[in-house]
N, C-alpha and C positions, 0 to 999 in steps of 0.2 A: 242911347248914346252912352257912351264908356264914362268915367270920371275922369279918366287920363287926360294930364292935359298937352297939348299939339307937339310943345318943344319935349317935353319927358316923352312921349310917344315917336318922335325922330330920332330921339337919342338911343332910343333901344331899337329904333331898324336900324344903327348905322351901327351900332355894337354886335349884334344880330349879323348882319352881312358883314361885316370882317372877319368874326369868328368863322362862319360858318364856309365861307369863300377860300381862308389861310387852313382849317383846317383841310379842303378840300384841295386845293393845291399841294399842302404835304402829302395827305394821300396821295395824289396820286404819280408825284415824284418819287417817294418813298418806294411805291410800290414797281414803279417803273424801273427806277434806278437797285434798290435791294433783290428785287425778284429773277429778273433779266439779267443780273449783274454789270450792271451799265457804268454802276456807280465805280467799281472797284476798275483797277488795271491788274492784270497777272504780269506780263510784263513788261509792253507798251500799248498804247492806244492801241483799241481796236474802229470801226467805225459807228457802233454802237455807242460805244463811247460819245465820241465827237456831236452823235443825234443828239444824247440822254440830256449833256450839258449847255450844246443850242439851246436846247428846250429849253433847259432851266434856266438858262439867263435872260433869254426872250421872257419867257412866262412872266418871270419874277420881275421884270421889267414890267410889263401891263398891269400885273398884278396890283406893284407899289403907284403905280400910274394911278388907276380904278381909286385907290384907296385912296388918293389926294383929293379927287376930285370930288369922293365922296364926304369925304371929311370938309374939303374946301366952301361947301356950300353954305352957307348965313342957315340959321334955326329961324321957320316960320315964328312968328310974335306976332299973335292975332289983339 
């Protein structure tokens, strides 16, 4: 058995999975939106557009969702 104790061992998976979640969302927004050029306009909307940033407002929607619920939870105290 580890020395860790339960509440320090939930506090680093819920640190753990937000980093690792928000980094993964920037990916692959970033990558979405800079590589495609979805993110930019040349000189109006195209429909790529209109996908890139659904996406991102949904996403980022569930995302911050995830990340309440996760945080919202009470620390096991054994």
């Amino acid at each position: 058995m580890s020395g860790m104790e339960q509440d320090a061992r939930d506090l680093l998976k819920r640190v753990l999975i937000t980093v690792s979640l928000g980094c993964l969302w920037l990916l692959v927004n970033s990558t979405f939106g800079l590589m495609f050029g979805w993110f930019f306009f040349e000189h109006f909307p195209k429909l790529g557009n209109y996908i890139f940033y659904g996406w991102f407002v949904v996403s980022l929607f569930f995302l911050i969702r995830y990340f309440i619920r996760i945080w919202s939870k009470k620390f096991k105290v054994d």
